[in-house]
N, C-alpha and C positions, 0 to 999 in steps of 0.2 A: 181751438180748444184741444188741449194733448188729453188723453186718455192715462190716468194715474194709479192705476187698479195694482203695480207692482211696488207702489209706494206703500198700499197700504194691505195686500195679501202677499206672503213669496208665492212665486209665480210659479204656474203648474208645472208639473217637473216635464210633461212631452213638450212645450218648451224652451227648456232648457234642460236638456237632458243629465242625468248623473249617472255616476259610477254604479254599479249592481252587483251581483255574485256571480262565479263561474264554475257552479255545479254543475258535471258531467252525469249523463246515465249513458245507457247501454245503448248502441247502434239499432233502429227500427230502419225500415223502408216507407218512405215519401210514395203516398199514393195517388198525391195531389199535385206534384209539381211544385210543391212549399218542402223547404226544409223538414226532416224528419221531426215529430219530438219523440225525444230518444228513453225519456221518464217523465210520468206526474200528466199523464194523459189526459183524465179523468177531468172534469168541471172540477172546480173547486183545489186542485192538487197543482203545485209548482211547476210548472212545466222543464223542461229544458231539452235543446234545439240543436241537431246537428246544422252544421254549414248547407248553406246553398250550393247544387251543384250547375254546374252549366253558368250562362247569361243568364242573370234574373231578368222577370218578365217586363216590358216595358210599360205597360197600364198595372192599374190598382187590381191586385188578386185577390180577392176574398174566396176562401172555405169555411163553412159550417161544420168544425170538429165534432160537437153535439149539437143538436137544437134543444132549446127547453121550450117550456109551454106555455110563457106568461106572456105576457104584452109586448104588441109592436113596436120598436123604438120610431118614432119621428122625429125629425125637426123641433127643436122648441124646447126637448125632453130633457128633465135632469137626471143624468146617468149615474149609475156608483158602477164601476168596473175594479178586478183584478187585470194584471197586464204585467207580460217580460217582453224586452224587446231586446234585439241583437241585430246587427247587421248582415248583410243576405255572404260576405264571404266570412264569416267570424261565428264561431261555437257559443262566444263569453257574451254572457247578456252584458249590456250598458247600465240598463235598467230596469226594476223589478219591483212592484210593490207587495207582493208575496211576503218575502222577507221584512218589510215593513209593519208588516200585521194591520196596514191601513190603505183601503182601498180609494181609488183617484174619485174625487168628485168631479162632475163636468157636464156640461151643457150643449146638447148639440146644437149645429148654428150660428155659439155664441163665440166663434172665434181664439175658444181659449188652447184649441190642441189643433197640430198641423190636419191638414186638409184631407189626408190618409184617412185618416180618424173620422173625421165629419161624411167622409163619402163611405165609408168600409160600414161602419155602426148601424148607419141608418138604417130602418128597415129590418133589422136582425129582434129576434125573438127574445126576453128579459129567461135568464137562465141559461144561454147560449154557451158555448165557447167557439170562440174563430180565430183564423188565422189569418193573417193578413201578411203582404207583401205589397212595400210603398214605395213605387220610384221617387228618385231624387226630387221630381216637381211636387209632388203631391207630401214632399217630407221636408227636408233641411235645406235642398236646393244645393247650390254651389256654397255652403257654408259649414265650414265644418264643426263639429261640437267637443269641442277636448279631444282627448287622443284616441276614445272609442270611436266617435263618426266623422272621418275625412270625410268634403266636401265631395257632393254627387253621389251619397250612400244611397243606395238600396236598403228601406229598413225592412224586417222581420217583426211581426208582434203576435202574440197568443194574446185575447184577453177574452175574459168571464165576464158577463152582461149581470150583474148583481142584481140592476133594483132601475127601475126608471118610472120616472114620477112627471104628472100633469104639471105643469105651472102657469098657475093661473096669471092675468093679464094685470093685475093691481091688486092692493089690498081691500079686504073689507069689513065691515064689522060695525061695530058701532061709532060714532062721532064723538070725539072729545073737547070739550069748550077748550078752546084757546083763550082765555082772561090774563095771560097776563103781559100787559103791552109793552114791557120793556123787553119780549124776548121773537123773533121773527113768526109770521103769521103763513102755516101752509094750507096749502089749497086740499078741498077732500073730493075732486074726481074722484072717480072710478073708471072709470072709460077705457085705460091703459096706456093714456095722454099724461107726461109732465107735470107734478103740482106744481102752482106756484108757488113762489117764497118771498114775501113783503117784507120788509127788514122795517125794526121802530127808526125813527126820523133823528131822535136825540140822544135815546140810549145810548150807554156804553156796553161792551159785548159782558158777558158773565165772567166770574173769577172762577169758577167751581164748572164743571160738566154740568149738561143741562141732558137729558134725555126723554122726551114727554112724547107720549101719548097722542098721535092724532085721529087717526083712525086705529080701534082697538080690537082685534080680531080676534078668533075663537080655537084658536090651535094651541098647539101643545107650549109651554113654555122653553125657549130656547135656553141652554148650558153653555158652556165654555169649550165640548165637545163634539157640538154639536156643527153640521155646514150646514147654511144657509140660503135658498137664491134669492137675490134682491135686485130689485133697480132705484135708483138714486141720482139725486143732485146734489150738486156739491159745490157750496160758494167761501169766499173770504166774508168773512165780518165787514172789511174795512171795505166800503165800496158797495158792496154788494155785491161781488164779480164773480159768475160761477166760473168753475175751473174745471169744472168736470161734470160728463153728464149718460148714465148709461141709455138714456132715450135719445140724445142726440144721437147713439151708433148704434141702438135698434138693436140693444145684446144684452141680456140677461150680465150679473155678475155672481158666480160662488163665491161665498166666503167662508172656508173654514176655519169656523171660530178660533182653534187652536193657534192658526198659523196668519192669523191679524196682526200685524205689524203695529197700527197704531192704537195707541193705550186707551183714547178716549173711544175710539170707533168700535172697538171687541168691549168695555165695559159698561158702557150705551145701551149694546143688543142683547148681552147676558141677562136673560131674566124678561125678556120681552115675549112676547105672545106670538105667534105665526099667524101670518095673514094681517099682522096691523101694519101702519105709516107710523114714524116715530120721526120728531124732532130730535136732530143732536146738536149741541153746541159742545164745542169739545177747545177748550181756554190751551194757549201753547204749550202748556208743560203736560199735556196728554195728547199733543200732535207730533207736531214735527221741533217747538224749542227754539233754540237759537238760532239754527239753520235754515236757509232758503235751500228751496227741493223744488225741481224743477218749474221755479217763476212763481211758486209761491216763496213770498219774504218772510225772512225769519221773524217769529213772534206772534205768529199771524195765529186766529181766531177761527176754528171751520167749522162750518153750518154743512148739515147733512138732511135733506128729507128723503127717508128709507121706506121702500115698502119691503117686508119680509113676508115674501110671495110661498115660500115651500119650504121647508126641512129635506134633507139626504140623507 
């Protein structure tokens, strides 16, 4: 089973890194063995980084710029961070979401940001600012990313620890009758095991989006602005064949609502409640269409059972 989470969110920018800005400040002194920041010191304030001087270090370097005061990050946690990164011989950040006016959502654990990331965070105080320095194993490796990161970079990252949130292990809330038997039957664990999903015998799949209710939960209503953590299964209509599954690999998935790639899956969860299970049936002209993506066939019919575990 291939994992499809970039067909249907773009994919977190650490990786696949992009272009950023190359605002200079003024020369400071590195007290730490990390690149200077030369301006925007402060939590919360834009940083920007002189070069690395010397051989950068060969393990993971973390410094605590600030500490703040709130909660321990752990394993599990859904983060919202600030973050500029640059490489350890390079001034020009890569990438910055500063300048974005939109901070990275992310999951530790869950695989979605290089390994730097998941060992450097952990354990770091909500409010924080740190600095980090990633060897090449622990970042891009022998691969290079566009003309900012040649293969075997040493990265640089400043990031602000914004907000880290519990996520709970399934949805819950109250049961909603499933009555109507032309459309697939999920299962209502709780446990943070897999629902099943019973497909009808004779039905045909629906013409229209379908997005129901299974388990209905007590949180705030999800927006179109809002990011998400869920976990899910993911089948074809025709068969019954899942294709996808985030408890087969034991990871959480974000999805920021914004940046939902498929029409039926982002119009499904707008307007749903946090902490429920929600059936989607999502008919081809709100999936993927004409098109066959990777080994699903074009025209094809997707079943989703969602739990929407936490908001970011």
């Amino acid at each position: 089973m291939r994992r499809l989470a970039g067909l249907l969110v773009v994919p977190l920018l650490l990786l696949t890194a992009a272009c950023g800005s190359d605002d200079k400040g003024s020369d400071s002194n590195s007290k730490n063995g990390l690149p200077a920041i030369t301006a925007g010191a402060k939590f919360g304030e834009k940083p920007t980084l002189a070069k690395g001087e010397g051989d950068p270090p060969k393990e993971l370097k973390v410094e605590v710029i600030s500490k703040g005061d709130g909660a321990t990050t752990k394993k599990g946690d859904a983060l919202q961070v600030n973050y500029l990164g640059q490489t350890w011989v390079s001034d020009k950040p890569f990438d910055n979401s500063f300048d974005k006016k939109q901070p990275l959502d992310l999951t530790l654990g869950a695989g979605s940001v290089i390994p730097g990331w998941e060992k450097g965070l952990e354990g770091q105080k909500v409010g924080s600012r740190v600095e980090m320095s990633i060897p090449p194993e622990l970042g891009y490796g022998d691969q290079a990313k566009g003309e900012e990161i040649p293969a075997n970079s040493t990265l640089v990252f400043v990031v602000d620890i914004l907000k880290a949130t519990t996520i709970p292990v399934s949805a819950t809330g109250t049961q909603v009758a499933q009555d109507n038997i032309d459309l697939p039957k999920v299962g209502i664990n709780t446990d943070g095991k897999a629902p099943s999903v019973t497909f009808p015998k004779e039905s045909g799949p629906p013409k229209k989006l379908v997005s129901n209710y299974v388990i209905e939960g007590k949180g705030g209503v999800l927006t179109a602005k809002d990011s998400v953590v869920v976990k899910y299964e993911a089948y074809l209509w025709a068969g019954g064949k899942k294709f996808d599954s985030t408890y087969q690999a034991g990871k959480t998935q974000t999805f920021p609502l914004e940046q939902v790639t498929l029409k039926g899956l982002k119009d499904g969860l707008v307007g749903k409640k946090v902490g429920s299970r929600v059936l989607l049936v999502i008919p081809p002209d709100q999936a993927f269409g004409a098109k066959e993506q990777q080994g699903i066939p074009k025209n094809s019919t997707l079943v989703f059972a969602v739990d929407l575990l936490t908001k970011v």
